[in-house]
C-alpha positions as a Python dict, from the first residue, in 0.01 Angstrom:
ca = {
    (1, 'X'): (0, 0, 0),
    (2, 'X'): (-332, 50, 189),
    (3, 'X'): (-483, 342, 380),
    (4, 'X'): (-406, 594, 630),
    (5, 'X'): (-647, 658, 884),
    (6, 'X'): (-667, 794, 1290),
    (7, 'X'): (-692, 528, 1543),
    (8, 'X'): (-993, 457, 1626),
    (9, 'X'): (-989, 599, 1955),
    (10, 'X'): (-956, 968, 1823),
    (11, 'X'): (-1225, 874, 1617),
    (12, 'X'): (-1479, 748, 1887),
    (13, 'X'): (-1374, 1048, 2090),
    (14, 'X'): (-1482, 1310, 1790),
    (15, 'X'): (-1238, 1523, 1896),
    (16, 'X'): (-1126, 1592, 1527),
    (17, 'X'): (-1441, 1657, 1386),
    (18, 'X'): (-1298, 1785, 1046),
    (19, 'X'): (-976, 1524, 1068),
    (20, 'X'): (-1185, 1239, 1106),
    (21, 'X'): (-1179, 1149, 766),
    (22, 'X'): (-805, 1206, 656),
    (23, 'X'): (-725, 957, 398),
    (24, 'X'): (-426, 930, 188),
    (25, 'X'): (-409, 649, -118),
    (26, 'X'): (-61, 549, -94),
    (27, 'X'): (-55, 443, -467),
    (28, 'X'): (260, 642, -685),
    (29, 'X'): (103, 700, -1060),
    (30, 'X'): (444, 905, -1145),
    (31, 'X'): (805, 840, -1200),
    (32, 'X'): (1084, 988, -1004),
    (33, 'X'): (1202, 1224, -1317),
    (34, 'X'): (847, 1404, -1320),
    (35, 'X'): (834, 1408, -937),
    (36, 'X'): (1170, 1654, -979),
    (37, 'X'): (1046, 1813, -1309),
    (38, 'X'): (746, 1908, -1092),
    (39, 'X'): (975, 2077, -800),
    (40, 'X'): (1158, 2257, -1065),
    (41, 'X'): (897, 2399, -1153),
    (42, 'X'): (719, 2509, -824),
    (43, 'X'): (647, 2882, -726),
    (44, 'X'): (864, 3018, -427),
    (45, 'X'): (1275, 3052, -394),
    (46, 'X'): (1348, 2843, -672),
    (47, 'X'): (1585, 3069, -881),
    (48, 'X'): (1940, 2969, -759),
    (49, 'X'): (2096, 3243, -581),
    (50, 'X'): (2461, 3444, -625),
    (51, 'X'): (2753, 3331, -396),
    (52, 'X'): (2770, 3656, -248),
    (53, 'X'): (2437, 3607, -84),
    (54, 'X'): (2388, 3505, 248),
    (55, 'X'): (2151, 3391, 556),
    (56, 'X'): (2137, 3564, 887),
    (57, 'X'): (2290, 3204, 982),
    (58, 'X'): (2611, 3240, 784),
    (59, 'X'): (2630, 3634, 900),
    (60, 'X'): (2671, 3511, 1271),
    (61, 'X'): (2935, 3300, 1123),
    (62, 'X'): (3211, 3632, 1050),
    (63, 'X'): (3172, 3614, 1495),
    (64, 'X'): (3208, 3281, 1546),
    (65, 'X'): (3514, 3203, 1773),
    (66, 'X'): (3772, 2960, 1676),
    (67, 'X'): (3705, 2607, 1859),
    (68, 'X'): (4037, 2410, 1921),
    (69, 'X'): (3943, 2066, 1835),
    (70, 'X'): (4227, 1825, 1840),
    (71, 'X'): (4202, 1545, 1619),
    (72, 'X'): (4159, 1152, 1751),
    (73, 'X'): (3876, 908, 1806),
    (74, 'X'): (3501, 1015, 1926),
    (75, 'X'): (3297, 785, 1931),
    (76, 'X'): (3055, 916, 2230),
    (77, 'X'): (2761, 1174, 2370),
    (78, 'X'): (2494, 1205, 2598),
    (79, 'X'): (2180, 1295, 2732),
    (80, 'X'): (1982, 1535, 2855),
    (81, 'X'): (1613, 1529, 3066),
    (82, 'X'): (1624, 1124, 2952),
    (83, 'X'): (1710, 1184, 2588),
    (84, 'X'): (1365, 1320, 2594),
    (85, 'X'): (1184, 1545, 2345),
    (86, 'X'): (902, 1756, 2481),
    (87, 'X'): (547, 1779, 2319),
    (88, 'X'): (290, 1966, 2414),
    (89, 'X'): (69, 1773, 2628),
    (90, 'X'): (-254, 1746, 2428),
    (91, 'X'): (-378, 1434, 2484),
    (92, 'X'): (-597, 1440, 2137),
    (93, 'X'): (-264, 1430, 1923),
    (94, 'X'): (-208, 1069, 2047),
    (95, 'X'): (-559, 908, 2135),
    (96, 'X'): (-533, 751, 2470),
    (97, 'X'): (-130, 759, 2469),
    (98, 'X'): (-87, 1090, 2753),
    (99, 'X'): (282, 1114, 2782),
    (100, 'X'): (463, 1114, 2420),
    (101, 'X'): (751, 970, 2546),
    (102, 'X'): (610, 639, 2713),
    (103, 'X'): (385, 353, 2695),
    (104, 'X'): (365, 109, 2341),
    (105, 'X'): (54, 294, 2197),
    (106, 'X'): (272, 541, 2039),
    (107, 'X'): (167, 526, 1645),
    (108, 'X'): (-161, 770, 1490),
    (109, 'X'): (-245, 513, 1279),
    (110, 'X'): (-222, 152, 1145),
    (111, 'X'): (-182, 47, 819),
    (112, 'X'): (-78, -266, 671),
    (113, 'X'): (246, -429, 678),
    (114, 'X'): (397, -255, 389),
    (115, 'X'): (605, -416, 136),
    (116, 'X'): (915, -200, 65),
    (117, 'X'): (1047, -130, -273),
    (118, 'X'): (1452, -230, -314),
    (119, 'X'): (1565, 150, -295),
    (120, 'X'): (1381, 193, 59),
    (121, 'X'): (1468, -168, 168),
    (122, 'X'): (1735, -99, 460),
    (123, 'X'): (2003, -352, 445),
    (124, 'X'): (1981, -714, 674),
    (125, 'X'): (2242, -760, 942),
    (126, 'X'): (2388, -1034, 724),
    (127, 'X'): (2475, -808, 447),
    (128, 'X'): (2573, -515, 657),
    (129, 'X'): (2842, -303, 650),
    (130, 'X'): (2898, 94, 779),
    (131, 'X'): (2749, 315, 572),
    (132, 'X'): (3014, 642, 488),
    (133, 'X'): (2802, 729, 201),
    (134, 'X'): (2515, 961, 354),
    (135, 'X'): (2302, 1243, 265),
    (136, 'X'): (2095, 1345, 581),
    (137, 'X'): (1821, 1605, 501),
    (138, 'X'): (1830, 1834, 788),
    (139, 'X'): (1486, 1965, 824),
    (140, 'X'): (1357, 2269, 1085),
    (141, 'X'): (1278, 2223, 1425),
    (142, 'X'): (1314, 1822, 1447),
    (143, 'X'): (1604, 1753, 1643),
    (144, 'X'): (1813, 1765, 1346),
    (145, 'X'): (2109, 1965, 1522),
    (146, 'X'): (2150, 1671, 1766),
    (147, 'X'): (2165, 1424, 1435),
    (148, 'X'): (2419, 1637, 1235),
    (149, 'X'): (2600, 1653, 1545),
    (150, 'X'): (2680, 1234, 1541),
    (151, 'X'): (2714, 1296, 1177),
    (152, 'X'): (2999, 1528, 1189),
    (153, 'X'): (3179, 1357, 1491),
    (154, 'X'): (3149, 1004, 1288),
    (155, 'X'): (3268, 1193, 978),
    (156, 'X'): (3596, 1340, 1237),
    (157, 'X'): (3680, 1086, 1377),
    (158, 'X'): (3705, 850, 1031),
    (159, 'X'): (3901, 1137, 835),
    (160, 'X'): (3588, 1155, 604),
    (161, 'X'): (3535, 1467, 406),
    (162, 'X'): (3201, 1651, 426),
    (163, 'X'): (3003, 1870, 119),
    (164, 'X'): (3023, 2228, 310),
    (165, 'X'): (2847, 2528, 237),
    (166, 'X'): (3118, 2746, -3),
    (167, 'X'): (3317, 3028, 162),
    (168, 'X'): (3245, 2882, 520),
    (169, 'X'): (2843, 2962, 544),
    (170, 'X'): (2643, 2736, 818),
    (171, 'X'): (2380, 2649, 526),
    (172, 'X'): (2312, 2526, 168),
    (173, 'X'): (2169, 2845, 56),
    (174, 'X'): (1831, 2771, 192),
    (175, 'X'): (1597, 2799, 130),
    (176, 'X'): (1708, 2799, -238),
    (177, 'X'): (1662, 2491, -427),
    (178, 'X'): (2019, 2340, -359),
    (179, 'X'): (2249, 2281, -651),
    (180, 'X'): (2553, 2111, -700),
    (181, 'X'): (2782, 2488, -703),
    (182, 'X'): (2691, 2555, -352),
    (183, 'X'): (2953, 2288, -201),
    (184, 'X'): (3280, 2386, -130),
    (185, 'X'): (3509, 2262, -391),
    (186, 'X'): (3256, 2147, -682),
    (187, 'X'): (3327, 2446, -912),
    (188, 'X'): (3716, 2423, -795),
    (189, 'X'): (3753, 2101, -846),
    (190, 'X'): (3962, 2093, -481),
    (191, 'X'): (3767, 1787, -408),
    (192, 'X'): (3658, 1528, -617),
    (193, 'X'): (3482, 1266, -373),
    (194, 'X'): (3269, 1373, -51),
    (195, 'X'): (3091, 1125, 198),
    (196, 'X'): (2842, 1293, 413),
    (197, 'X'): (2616, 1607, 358),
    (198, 'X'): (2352, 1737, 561),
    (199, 'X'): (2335, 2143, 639),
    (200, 'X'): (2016, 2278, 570),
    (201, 'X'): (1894, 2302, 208),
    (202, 'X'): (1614, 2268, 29),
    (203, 'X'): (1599, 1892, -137),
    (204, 'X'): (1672, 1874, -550),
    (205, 'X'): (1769, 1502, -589),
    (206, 'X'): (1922, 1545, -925),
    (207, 'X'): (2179, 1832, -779),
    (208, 'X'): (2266, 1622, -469),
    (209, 'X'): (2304, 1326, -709),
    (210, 'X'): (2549, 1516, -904),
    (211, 'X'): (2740, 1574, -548),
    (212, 'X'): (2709, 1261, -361),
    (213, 'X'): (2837, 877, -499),
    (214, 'X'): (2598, 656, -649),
    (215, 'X'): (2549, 425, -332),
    (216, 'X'): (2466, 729, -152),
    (217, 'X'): (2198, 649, 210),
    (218, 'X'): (1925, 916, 195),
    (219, 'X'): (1778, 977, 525),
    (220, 'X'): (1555, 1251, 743),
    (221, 'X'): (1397, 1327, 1043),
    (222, 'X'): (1000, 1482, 1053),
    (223, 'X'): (827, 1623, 1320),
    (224, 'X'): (467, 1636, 1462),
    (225, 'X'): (302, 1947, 1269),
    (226, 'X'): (174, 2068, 1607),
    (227, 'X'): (477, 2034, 1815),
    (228, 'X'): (640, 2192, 1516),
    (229, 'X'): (457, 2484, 1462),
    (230, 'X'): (460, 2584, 1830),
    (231, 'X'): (823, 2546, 1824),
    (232, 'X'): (870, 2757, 1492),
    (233, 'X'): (632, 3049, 1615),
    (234, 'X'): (876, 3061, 1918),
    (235, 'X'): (1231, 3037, 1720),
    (236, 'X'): (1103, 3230, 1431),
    (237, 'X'): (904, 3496, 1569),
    (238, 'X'): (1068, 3762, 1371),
    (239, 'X'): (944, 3656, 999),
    (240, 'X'): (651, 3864, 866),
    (241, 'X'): (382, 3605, 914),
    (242, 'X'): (472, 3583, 1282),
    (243, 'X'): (591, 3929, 1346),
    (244, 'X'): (301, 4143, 1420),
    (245, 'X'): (141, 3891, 1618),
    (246, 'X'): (33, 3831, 1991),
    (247, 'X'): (16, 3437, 1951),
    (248, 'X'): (13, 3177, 1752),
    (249, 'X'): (-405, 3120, 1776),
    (250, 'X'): (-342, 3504, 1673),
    (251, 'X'): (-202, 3382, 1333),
    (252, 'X'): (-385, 3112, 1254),
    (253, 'X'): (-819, 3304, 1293),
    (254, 'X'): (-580, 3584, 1110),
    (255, 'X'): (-407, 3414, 822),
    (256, 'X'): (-511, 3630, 543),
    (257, 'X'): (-409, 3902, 707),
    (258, 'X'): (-70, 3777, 819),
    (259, 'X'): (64, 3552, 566),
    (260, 'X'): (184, 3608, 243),
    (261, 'X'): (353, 3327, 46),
    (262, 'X'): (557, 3527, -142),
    (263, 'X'): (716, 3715, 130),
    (264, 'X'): (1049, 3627, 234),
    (265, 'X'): (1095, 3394, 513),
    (266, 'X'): (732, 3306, 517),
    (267, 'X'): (767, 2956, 411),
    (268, 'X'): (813, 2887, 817),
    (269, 'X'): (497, 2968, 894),
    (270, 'X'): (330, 2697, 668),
    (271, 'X'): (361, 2346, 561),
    (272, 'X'): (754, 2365, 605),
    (273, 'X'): (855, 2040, 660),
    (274, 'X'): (703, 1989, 252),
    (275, 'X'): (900, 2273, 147),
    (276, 'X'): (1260, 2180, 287),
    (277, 'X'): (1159, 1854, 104),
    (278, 'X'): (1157, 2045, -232),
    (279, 'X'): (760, 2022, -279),
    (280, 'X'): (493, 2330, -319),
    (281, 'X'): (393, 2403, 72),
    (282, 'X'): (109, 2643, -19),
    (283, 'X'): (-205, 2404, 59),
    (284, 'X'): (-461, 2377, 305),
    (285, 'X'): (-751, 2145, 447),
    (286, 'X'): (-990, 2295, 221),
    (287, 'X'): (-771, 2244, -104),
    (288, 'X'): (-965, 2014, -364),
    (289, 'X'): (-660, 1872, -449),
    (290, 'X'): (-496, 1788, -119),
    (291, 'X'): (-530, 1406, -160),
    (292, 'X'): (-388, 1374, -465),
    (293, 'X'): (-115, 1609, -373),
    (294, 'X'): (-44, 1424, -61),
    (295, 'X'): (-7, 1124, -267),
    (296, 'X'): (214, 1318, -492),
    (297, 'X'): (436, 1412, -212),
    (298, 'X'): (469, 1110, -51),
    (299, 'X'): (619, 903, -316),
    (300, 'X'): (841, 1161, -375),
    (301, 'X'): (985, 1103, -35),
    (302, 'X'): (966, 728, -39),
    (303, 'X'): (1138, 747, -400),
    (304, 'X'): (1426, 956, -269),
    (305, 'X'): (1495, 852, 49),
    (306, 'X'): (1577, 517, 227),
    (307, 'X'): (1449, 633, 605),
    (308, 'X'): (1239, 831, 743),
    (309, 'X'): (1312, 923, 1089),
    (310, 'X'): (1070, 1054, 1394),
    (311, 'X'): (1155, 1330, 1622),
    (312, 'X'): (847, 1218, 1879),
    (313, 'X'): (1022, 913, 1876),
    (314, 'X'): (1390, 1013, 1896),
    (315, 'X'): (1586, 722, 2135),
    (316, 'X'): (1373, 484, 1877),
    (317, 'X'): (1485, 656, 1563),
    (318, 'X'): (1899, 701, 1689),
    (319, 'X'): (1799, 320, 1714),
    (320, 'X'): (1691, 250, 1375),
    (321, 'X'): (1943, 477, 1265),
    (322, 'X'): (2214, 302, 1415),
    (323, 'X'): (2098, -28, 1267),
    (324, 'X'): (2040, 100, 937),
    (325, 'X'): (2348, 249, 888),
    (326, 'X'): (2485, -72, 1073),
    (327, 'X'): (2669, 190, 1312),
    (328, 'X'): (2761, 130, 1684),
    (329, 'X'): (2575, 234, 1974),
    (330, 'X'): (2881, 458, 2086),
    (331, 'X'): (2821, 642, 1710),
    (332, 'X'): (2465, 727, 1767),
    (333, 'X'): (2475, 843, 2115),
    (334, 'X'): (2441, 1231, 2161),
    (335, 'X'): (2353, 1552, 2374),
    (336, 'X'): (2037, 1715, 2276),
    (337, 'X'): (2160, 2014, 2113),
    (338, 'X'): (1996, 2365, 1965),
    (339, 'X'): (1720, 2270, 2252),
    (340, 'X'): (1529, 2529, 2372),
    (341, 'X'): (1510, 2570, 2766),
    (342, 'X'): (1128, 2448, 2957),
    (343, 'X'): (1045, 2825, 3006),
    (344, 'X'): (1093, 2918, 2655),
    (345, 'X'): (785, 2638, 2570),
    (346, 'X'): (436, 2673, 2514),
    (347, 'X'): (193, 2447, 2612),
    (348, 'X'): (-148, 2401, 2340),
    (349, 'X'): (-467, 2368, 2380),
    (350, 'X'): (-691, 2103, 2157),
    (351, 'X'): (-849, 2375, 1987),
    (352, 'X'): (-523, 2546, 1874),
    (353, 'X'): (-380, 2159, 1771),
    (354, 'X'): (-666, 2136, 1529),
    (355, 'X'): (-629, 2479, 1354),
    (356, 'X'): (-248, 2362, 1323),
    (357, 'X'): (-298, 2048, 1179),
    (358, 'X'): (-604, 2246, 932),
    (359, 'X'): (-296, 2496, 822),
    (360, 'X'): (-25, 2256, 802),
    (361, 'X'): (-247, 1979, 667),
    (362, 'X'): (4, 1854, 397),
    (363, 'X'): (296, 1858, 662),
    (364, 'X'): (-4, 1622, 892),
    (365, 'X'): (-38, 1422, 593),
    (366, 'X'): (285, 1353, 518),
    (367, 'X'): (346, 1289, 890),
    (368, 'X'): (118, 1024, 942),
    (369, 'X'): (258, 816, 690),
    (370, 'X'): (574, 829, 743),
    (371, 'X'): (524, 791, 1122),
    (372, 'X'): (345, 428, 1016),
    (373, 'X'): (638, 321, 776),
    (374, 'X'): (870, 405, 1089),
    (375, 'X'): (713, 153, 1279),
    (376, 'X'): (688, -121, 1045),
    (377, 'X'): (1114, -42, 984),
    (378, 'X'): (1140, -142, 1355),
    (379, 'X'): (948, -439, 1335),
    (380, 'X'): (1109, -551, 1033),
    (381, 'X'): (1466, -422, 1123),
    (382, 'X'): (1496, -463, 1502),
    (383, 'X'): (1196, -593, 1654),
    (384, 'X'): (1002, -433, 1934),
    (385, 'X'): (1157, -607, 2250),
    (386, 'X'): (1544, -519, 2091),
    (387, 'X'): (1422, -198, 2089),
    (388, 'X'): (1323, -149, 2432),
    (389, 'X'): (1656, -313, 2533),
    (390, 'X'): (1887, -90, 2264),
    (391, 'X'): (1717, 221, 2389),
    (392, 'X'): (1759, 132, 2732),
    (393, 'X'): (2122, 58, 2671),
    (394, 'X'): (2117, 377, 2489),
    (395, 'X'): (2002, 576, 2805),
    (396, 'X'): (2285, 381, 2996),
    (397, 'X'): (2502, 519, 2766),
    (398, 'X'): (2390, 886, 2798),
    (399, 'X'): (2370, 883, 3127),
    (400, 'X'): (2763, 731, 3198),
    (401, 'X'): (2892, 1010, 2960),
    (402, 'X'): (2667, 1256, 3109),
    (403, 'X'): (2793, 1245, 3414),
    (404, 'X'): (3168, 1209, 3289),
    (405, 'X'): (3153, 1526, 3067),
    (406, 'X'): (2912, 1758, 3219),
    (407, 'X'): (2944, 2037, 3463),
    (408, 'X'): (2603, 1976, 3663),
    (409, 'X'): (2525, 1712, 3444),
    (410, 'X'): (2280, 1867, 3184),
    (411, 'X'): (2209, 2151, 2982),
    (412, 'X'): (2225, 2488, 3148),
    (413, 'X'): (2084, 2852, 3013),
    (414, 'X'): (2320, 3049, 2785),
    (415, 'X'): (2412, 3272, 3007),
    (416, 'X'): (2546, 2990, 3244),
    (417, 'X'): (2791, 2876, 2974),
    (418, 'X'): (3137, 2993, 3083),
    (419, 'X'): (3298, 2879, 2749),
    (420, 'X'): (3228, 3188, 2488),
    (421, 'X'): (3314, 2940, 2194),
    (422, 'X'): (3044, 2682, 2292),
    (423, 'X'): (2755, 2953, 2358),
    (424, 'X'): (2460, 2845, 2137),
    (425, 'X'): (2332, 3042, 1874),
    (426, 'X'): (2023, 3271, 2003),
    (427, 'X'): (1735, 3360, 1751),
    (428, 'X'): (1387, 3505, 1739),
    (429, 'X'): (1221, 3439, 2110),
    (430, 'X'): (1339, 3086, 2169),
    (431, 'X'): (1631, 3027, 2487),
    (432, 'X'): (1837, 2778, 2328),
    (433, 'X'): (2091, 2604, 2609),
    (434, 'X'): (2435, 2513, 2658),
    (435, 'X'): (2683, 2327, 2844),
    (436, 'X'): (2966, 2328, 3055),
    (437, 'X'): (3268, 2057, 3033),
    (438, 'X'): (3341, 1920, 3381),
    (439, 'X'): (3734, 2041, 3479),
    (440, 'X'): (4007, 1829, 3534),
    (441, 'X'): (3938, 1572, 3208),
    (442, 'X'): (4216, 1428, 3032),
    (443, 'X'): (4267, 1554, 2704),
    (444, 'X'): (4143, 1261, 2516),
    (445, 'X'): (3828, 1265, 2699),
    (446, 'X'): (3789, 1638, 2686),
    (447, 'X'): (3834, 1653, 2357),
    (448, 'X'): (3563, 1369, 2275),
    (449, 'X'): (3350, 1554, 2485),
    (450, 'X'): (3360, 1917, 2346),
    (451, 'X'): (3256, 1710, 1977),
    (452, 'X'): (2939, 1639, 2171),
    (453, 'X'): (2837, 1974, 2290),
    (454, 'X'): (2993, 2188, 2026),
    (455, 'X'): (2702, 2407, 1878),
    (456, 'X'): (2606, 2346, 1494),
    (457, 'X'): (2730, 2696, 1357),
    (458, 'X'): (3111, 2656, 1557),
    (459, 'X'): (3143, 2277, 1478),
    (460, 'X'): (3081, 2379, 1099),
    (461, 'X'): (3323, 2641, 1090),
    (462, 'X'): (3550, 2366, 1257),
    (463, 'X'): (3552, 2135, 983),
    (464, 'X'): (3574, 2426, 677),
    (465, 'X'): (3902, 2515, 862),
    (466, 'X'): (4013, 2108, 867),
    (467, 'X'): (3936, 2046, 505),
    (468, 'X'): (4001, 2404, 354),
    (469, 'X'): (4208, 2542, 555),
    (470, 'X'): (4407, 2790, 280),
    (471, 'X'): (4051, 2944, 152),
    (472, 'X'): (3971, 2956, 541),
    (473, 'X'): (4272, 3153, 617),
    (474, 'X'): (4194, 3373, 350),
    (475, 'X'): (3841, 3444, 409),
    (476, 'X'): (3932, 3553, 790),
    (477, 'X'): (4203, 3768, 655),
    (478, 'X'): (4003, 3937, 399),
    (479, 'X'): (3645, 3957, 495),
    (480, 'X'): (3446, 3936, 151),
    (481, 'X'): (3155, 4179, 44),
    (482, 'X'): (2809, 3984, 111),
    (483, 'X'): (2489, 4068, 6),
}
């Protein structure tokens, strides 16, 4: 499938002395059945856990406030700052391409165009039809709150039923390997055909399979390692890698003495964007077999799922998204949501970039491939110029609803948000913000616009109470013991 190397630009500039010479051999030697014999059998959380254990996630859950969604169409969202994702501005990560957000020159590398095997192959416009069937892999720190958000308001507004987390937690026991027992209404029997998933787990293919129907569309979202990381250190500052640390270039000239892989909650701090995809995270740069474990990893990922999506490149992706799924451009739209505000971000220097990518060089590898095969989906799917027109239509879009559902137009700090059962959930150092619902809507529109700012945590407990609403009754009633 050819080779994966930096632009030439980074390389002329020597500015990754020690990255210059990344290379991945995109050539699968393995089948899918000893790709997921291998995860079985990887060291970390891979026991499956009791039901009466829980995440500090699903413990903010016993405060969350009732949201009164009534039920009808939604088919909207929004935008915030442009629909923009911020990046640390270090120009290295990008060769000549400054701002993130702009210009054509947007891709790391170049590689061939890539012929796609039938189970990656998205679907033609002539054959299309919406997609209902969906398993979205909602990975850490990627704009994947703003995704499950269009998810569950598509899912709403169609009737369709969703595989929840049992005994209303936010998440899929992660970051246990999932399994088929941890949906609501498996071991019951209650419900006997579901039609989206995607709360956080960690990925077992043959569990979800077990779940989900056969013509199931597999997709994710990834995230540049460094943008990542610096957004991780921030949001989870209180794990025991990060804990006793002054900053991130802190933890990364100290990793021996801060990180432990077997610690709990450590798996943040390294590689995590391989782990929520089921695969061993413990590797570095200097790891003789990082190639061929690279290699490993990314057939996995082709093999399993049909898309790949881009968080640097998020107007694009909704794009692709919406095409692949052969969705409308009112399904796709959305409000940036679980977003941290500008003072909670750090900006990183070229030096601390490199020691990332060094740490989290499976996550980098992993990242630059998939960030090719993105672009070659949009050539072969939409085309460049339809792109710049969709996304532009897209903005259009976010700013009309914008303006029709938000107070001040934007996202505002917590402490701004006057509606206690739309207050984002706050954790480790990070200011996540919230919104405000302009007065006076009608209650059509208000209701369509609460969907589109309603915070992960609330919206989930939402839709437990809609599709279980006797076990929900009985679980607010009687509390049960957790672990």
């Amino acid at each position: 499938m050819g080779l994966l190397r930096l632009t030439s630009s980074v390389n002329k500039q020597n500015l990754f002395p020690t990255l210059q010479n990344i290379v991945v051999g995109l050539h699968s030697q393995s089948s899918l059945a000893a790709k997921q014999d291998q995860r079985s059998t990887q060291t970390g959380r891979s026991a499956a856990p009791r039901l009466n254990e829980e995440t500090s996630h699903d413990a903010l859950l016993r405060s969350v406030e009732k949201i009164s969604l009534a039920p009808g169409s939604q088919r909207a969202a929004g935008k915030v700052s442009s629909g923009k994702l911020f990046l640390p501005e270090v120009d290295i990560l990008r060769g000549t391409c400054k701002d993130l957000n702009a210009g054509t020159d947007r891709t790391l590398i170049h590689t061939p165009s890539t012929k796609f095997s039938e189970a990656q192959t998205v679907q033609t416009k002539a054959s299309c039809s919406p997609k209902s069937h969906i398993v979205f892999l909602k990975t850490h720190k990627t704009a994947s709150s703003s995704i499950l958000n269009i998810l569950y308001r598509y899912g709403e507004s169609r009737n369709l039923t969703f595989a929840l987390p049992v005994s209303k937690r936010s998440q899929l026991f992660y970051p246990y390997f999932f399994a088929a027992h941890f949906v609501e209404g498996v071991s019951s029997g209650r419900v006997t055909h579901f039609h989206i998933m995607c709360n956080h787990m960690r990925f077992r293919k043959s569990e979800v399979a077990r779940v989900m129907p056969q013509d199931t569309f597999y997709f994710s979202i990834l995230r540049h390692p460094v943008a990542m990381m610096e957004s991780i250190f921030v949001y989870y500052k209180s794990i025991p890698a990060f804990r006793k640390t002054r900053s991130l270039d802190d933890f990364l000239d100290n990793i021996r003495e801060n990180y432990h892989s077997s610690v709990s909650n450590n798996h943040y701090a390294h590689n995590v964007l391989a782990f929520d995809f089921g695969l061993e995270n413990n590797m570095a740069d200097k790891d003789e077999d990082l190639d061929e474990r690279a290699t490993s990893a990314i057939a996995a990922i082709e093999q399993d799922f049909h898309l790949v999506l881009i968080s640097d490149h998020f107007e694009e992706s909704i794009i692709l998204l919406k095409h692949a799924l052969c969705w409308s451009l009112e399904d796709v739209v959305s409000f940036r949501l679980n977003s941290r505000s500008q003072q909670a971000r750090y900006q990183l220097s070229p030096k601390t970039a490199e020691k990332i990518l060094k740490w989290n060089a499976l996550d980098w590898r992993i990242y630059l491939h998939f960030n090719a095969t993105f672009w070659n989906k949009v050539d072969s799917l939409v085309g460049r110029e339809n792109m710049k027109q969709e996304v532009s239509q897209l903005r259009l879009l976010q700013t009309k609803l914008a303006n029709t559902c938000l107070k001040d137009g934007g996202a505002v700090h917590p402490s701004r948000v006057k509606d206690s059962g739309l207050k984002p959930f706050q954790y480790g150092a990070a200011v996540i913000q919230g919104y405000n619902l302009n007065p006076n809507l009608d209650r059509q529109t208000k209701t369509k616009c609460q969907r589109l700012i309603t915070p992960e945590l609330q919206y989930t407990n939402h839709l437990y109470m809609q599709q279980f609403p006797e076990l929900a009754a009985r679980l607010t009633q009687k509390p049960k013991r957790r672990a």
